[in-house]
PDB file of N, CA, C and O in Angstrom:
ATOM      1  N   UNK A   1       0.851  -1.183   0.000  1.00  0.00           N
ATOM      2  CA  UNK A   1       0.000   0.000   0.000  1.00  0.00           C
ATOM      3  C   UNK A   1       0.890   1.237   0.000  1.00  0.00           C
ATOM      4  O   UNK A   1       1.894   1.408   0.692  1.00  0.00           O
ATOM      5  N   UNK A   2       0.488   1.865  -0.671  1.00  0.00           N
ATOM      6  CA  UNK A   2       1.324   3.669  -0.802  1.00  0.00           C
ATOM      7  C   UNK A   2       0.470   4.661  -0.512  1.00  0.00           C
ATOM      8  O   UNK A   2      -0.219   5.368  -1.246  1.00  0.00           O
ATOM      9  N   UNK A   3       0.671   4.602   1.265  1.00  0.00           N
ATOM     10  CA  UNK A   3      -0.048   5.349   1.771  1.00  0.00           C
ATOM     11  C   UNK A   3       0.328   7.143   1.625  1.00  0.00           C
ATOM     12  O   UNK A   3       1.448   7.422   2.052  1.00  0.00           O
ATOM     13  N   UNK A   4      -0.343   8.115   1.175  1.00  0.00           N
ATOM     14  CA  UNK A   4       0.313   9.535   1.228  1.00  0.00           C
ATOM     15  C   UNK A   4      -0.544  10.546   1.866  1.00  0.00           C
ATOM     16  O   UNK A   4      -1.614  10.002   2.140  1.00  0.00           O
ATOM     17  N   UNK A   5      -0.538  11.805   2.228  1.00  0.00           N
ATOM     18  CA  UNK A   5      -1.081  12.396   2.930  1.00  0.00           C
ATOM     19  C   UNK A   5      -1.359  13.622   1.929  1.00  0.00           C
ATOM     20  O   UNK A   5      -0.385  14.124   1.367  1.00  0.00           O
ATOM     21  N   UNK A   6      -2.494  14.064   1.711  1.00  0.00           N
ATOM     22  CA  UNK A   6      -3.003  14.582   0.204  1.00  0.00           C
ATOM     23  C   UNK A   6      -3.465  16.080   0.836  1.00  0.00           C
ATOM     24  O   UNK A   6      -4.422  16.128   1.609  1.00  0.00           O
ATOM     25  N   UNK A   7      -2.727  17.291   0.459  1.00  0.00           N
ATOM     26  CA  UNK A   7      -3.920  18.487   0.761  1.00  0.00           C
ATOM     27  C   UNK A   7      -5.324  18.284  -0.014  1.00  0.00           C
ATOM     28  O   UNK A   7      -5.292  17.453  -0.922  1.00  0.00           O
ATOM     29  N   UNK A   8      -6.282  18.794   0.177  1.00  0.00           N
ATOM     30  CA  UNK A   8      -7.507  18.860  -0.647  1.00  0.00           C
ATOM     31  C   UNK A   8      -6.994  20.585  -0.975  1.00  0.00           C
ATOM     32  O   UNK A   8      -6.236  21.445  -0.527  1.00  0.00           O
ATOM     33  N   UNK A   9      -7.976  20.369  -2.055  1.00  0.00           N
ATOM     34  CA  UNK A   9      -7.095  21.737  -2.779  1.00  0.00           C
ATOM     35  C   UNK A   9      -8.776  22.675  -3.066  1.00  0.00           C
ATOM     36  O   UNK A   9      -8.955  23.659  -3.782  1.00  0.00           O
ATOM     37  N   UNK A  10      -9.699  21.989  -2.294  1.00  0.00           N
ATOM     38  CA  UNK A  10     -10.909  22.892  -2.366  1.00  0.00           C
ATOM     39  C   UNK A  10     -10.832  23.916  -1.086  1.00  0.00           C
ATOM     40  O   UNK A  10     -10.841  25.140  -1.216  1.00  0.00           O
ATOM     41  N   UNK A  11     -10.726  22.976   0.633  1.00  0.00           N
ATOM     42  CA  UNK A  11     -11.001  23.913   1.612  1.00  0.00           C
ATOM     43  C   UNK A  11      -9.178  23.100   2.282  1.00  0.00           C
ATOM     44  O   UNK A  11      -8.809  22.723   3.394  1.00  0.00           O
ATOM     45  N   UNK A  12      -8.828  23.125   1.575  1.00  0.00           N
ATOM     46  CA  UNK A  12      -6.786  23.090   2.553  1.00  0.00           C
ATOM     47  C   UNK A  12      -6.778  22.013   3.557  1.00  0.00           C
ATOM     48  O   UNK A  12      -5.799  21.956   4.300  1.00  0.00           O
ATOM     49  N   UNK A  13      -7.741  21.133   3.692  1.00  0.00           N
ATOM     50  CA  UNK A  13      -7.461  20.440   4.660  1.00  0.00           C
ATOM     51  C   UNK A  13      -6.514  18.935   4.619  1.00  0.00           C
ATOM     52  O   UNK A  13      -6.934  18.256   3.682  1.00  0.00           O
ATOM     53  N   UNK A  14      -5.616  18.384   5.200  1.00  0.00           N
ATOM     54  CA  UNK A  14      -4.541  17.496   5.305  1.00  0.00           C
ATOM     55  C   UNK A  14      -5.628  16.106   5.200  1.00  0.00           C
ATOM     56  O   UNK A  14      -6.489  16.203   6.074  1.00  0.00           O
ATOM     57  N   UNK A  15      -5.744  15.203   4.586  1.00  0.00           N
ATOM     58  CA  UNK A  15      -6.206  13.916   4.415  1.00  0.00           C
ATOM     59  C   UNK A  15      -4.894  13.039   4.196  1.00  0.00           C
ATOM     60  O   UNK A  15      -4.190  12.794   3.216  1.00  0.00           O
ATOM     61  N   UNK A  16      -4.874  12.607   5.788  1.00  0.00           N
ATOM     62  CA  UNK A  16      -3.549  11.493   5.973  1.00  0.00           C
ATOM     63  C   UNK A  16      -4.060   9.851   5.134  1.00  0.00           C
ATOM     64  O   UNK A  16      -5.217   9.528   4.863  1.00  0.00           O
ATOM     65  N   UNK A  17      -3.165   9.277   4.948  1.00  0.00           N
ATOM     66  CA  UNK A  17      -3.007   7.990   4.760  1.00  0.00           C
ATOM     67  C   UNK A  17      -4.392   7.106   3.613  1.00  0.00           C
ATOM     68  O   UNK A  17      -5.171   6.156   3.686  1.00  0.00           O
ATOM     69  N   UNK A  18      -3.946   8.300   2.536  1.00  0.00           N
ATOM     70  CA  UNK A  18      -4.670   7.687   1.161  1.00  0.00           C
ATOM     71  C   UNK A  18      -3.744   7.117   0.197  1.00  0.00           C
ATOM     72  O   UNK A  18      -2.565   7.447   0.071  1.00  0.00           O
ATOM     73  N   UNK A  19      -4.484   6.067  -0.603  1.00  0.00           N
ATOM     74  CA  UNK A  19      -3.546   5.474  -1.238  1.00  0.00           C
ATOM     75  C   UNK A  19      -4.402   6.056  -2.856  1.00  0.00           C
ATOM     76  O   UNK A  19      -5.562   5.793  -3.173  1.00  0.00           O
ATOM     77  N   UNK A  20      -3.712   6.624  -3.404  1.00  0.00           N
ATOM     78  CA  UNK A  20      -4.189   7.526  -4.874  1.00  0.00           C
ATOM     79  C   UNK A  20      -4.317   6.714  -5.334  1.00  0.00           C
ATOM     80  O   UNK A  20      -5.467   6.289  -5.445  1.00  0.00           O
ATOM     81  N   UNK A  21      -3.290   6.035  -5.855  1.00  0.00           N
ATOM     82  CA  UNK A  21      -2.891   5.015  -6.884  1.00  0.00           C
ATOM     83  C   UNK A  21      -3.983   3.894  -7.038  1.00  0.00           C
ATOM     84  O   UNK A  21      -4.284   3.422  -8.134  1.00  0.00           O
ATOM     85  N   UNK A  22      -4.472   3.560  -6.008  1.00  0.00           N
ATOM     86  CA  UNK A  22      -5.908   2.529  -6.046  1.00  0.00           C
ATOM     87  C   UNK A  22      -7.023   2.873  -6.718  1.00  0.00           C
ATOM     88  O   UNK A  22      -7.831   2.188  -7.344  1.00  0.00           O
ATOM     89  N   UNK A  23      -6.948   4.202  -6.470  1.00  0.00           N
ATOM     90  CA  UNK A  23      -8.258   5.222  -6.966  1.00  0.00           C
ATOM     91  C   UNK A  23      -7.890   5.840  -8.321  1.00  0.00           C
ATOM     92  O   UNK A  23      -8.725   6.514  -8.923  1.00  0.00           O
ATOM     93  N   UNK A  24      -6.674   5.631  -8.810  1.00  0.00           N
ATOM     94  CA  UNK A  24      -6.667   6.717  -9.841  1.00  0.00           C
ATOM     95  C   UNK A  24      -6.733   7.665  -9.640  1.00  0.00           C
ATOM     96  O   UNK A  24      -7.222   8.417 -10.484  1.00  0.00           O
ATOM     97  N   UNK A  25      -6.217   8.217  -8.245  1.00  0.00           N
ATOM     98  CA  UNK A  25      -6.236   9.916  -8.211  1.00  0.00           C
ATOM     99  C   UNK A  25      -7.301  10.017  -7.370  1.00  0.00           C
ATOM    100  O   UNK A  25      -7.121  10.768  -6.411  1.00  0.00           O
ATOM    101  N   UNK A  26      -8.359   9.478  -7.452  1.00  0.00           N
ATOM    102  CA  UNK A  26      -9.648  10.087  -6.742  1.00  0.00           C
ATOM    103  C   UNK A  26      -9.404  10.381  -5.100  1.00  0.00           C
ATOM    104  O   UNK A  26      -8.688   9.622  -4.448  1.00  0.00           O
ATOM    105  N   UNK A  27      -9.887  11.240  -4.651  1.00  0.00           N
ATOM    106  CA  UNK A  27     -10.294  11.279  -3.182  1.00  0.00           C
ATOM    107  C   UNK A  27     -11.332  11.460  -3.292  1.00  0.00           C
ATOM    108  O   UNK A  27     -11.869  11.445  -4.400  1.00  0.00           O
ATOM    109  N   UNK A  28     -12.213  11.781  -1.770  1.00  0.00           N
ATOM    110  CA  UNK A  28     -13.119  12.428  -0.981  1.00  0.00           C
ATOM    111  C   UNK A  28     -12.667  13.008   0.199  1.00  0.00           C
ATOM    112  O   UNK A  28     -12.383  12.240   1.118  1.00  0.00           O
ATOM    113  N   UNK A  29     -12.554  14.075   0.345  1.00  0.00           N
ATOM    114  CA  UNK A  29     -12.132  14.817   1.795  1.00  0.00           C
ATOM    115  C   UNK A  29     -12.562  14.742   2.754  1.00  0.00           C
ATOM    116  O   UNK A  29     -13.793  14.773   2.764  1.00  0.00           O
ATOM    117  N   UNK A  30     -12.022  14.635   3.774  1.00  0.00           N
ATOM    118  CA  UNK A  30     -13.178  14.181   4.930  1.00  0.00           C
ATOM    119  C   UNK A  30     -13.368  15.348   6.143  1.00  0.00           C
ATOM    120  O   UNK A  30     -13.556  15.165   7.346  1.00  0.00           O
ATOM    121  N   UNK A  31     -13.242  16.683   5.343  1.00  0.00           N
ATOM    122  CA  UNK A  31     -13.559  17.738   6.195  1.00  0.00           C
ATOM    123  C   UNK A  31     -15.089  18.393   5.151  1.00  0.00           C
ATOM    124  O   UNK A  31     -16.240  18.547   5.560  1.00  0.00           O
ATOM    125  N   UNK A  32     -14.645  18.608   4.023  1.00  0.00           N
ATOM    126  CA  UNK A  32     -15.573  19.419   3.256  1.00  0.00           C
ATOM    127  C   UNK A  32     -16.432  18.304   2.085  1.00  0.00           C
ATOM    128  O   UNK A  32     -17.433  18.767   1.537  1.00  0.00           O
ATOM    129  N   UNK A  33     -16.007  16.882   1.749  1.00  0.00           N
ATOM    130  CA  UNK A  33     -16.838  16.188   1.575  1.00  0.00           C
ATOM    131  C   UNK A  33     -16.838  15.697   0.255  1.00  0.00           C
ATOM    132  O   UNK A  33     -17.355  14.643  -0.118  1.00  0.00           O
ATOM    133  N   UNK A  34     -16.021  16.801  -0.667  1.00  0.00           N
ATOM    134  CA  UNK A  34     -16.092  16.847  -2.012  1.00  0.00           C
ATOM    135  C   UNK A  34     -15.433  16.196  -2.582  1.00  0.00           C
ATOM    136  O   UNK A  34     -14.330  16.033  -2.061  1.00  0.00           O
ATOM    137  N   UNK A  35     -15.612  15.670  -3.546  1.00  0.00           N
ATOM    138  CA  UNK A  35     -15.037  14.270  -4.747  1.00  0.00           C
ATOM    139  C   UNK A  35     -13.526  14.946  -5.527  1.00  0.00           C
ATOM    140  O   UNK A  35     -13.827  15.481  -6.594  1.00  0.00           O
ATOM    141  N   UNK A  36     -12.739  14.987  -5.367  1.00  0.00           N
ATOM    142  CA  UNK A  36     -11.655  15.420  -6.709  1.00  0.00           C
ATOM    143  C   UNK A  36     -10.940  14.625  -6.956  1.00  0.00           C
ATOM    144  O   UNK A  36     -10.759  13.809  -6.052  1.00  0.00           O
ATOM    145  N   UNK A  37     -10.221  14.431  -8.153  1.00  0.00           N
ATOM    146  CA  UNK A  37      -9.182  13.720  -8.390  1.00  0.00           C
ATOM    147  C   UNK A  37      -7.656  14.608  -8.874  1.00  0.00           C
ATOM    148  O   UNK A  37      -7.668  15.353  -9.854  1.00  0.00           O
ATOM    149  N   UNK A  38      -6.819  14.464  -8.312  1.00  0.00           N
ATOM    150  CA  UNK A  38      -5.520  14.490  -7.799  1.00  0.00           C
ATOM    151  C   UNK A  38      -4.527  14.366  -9.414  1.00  0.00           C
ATOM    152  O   UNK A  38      -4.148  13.252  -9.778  1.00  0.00           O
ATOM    153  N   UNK A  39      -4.319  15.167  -9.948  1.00  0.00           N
ATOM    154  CA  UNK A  39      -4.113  14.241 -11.428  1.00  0.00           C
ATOM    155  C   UNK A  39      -2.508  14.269 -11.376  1.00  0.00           C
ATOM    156  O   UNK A  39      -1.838  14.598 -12.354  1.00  0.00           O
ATOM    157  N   UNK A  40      -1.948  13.887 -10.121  1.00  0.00           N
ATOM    158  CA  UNK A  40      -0.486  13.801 -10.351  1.00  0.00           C
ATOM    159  C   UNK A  40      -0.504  12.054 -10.083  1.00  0.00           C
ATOM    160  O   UNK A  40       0.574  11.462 -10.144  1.00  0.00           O
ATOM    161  N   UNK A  41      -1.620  11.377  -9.822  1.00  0.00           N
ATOM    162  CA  UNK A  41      -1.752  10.047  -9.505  1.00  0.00           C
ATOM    163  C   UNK A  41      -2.641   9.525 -10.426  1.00  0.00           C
ATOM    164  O   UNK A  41      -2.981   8.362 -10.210  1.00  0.00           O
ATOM    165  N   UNK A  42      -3.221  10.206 -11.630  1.00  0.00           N
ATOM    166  CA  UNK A  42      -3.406   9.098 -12.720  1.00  0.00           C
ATOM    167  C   UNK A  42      -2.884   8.395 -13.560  1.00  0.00           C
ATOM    168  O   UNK A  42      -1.884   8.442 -14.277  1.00  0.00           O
ATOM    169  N   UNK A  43      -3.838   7.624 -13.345  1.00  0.00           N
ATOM    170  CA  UNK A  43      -2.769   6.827 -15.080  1.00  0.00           C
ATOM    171  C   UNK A  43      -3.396   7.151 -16.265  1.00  0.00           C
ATOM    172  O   UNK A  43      -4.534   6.835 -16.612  1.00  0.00           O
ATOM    173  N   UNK A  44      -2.514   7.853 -16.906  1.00  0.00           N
ATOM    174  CA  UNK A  44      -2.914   8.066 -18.160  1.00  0.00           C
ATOM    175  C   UNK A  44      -2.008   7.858 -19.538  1.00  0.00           C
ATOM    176  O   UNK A  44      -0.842   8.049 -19.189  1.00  0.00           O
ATOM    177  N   UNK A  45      -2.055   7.532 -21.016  1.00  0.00           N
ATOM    178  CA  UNK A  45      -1.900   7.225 -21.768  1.00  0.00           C
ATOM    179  C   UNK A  45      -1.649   8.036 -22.854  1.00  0.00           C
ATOM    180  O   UNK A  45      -2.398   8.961 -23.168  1.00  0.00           O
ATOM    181  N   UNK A  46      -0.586   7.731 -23.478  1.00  0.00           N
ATOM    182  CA  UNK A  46      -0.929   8.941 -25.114  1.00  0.00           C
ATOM    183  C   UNK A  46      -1.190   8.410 -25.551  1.00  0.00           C
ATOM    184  O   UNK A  46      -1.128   7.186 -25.436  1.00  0.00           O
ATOM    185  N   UNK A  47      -1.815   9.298 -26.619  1.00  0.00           N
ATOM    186  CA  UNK A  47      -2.505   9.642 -28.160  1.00  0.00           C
ATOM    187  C   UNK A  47      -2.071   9.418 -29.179  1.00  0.00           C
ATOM    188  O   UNK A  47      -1.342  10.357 -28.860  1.00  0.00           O
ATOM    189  N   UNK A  48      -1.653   9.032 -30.425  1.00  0.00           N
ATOM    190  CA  UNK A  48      -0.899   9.795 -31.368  1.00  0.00           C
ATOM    191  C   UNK A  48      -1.991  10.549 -31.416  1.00  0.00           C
ATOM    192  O   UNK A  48      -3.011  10.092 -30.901  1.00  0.00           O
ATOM    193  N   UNK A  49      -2.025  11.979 -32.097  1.00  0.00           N
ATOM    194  CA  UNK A  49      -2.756  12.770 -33.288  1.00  0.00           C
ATOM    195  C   UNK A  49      -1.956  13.266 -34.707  1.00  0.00           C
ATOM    196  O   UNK A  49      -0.985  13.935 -35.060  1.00  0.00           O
ATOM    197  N   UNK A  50      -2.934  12.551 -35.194  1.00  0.00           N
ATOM    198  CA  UNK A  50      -2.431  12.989 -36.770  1.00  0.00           C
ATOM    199  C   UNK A  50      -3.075  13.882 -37.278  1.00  0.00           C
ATOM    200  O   UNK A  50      -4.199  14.113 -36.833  1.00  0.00           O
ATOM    201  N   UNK A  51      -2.376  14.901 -38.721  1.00  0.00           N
ATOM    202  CA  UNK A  51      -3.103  15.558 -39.270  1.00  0.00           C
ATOM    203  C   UNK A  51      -3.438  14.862 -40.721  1.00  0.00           C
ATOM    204  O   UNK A  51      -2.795  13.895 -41.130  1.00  0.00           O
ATOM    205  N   UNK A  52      -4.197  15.285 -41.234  1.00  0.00           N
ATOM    206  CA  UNK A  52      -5.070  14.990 -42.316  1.00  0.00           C
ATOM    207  C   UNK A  52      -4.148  14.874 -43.788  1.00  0.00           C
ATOM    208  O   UNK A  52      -4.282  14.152 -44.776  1.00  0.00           O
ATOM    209  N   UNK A  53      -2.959  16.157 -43.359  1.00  0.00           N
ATOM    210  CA  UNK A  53      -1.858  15.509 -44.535  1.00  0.00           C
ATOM    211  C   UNK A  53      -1.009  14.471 -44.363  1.00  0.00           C
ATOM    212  O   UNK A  53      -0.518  13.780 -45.256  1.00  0.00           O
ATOM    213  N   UNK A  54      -0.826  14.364 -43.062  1.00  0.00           N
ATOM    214  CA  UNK A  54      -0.130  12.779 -43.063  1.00  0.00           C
ATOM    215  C   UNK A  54      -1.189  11.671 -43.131  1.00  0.00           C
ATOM    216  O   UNK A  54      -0.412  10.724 -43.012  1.00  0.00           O
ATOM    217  N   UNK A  55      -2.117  11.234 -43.212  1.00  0.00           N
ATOM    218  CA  UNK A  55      -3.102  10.622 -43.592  1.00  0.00           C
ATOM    219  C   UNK A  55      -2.673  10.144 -44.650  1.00  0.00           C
ATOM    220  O   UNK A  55      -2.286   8.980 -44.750  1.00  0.00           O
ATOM    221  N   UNK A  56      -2.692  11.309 -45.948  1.00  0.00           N
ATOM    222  CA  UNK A  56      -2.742  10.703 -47.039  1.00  0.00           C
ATOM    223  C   UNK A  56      -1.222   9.644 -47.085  1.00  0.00           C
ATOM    224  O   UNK A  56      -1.185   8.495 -47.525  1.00  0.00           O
ATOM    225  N   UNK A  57       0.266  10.647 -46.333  1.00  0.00           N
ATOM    226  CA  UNK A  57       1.140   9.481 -46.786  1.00  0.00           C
ATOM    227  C   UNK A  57       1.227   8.047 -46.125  1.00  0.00           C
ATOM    228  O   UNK A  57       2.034   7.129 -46.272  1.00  0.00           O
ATOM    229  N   UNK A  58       0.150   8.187 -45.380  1.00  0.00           N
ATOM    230  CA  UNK A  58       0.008   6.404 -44.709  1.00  0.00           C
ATOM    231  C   UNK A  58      -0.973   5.904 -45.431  1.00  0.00           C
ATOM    232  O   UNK A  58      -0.865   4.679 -45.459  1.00  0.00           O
ATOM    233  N   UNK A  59      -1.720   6.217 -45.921  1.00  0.00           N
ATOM    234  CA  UNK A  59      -2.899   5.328 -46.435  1.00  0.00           C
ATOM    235  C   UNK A  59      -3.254   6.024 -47.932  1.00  0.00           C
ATOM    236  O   UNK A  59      -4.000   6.979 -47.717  1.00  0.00           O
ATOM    237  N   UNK A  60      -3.018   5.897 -49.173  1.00  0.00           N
ATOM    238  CA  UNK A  60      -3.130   6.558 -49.969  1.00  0.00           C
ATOM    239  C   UNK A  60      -4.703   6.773 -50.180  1.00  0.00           C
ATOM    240  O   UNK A  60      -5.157   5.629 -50.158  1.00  0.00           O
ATOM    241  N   UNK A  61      -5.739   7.652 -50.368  1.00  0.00           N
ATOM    242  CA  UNK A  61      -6.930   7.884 -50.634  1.00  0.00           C
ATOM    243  C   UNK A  61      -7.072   7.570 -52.500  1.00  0.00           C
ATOM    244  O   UNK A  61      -6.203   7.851 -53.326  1.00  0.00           O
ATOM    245  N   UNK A  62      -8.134   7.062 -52.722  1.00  0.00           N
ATOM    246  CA  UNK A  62      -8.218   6.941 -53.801  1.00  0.00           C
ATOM    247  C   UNK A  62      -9.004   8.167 -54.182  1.00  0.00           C
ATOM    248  O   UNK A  62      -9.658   8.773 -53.333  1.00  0.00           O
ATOM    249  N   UNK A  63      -8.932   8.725 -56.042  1.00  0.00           N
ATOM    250  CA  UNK A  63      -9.763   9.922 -56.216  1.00  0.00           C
ATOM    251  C   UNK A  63     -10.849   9.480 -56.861  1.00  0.00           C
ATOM    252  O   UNK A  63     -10.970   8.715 -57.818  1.00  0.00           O
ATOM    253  N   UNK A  64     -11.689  10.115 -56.150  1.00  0.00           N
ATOM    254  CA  UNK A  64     -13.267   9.564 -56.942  1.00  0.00           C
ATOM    255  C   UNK A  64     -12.821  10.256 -58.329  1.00  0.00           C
ATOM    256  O   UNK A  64     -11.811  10.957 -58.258  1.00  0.00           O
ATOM    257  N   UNK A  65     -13.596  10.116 -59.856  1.00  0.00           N
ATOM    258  CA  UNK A  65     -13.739  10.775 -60.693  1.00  0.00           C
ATOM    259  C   UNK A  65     -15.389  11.148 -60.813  1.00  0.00           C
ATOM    260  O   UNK A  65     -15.790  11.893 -61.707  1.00  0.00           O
TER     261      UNK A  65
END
């Protein structure tokens, strides 16, 4: 378990001995009540994004006539 001690970043209050990483980031504060997630403890993934001219040099489009 990777227990850490999290400010809440709505009303400042110290929430000892959460483990993020289980949650994906999520808490609940247990002074003011509110749901956030923490996004230095998600897991997250890239993307490629392509643009529309490299499109064509991966996949050649055929031209309608």
């Amino acid at each position: 378990m990777n227990a850490k001690d999290v400010k809440c970043p709505i009303c400042g209050t110290v929430n000892r001995s959460l483990d993020l990483d289980e949650t994906d980031g999520w808490m609940e504060c247990e002074h003011c009540h509110n749901a956030v997630q923490i996004l230095a403890y998600t897991k997250t993934k890239r993307i490629p994004v392509y643009q529309m001219a490299d499109c064509n040099l991966l996949v050649p489009l055929s031209k309608k006539r």
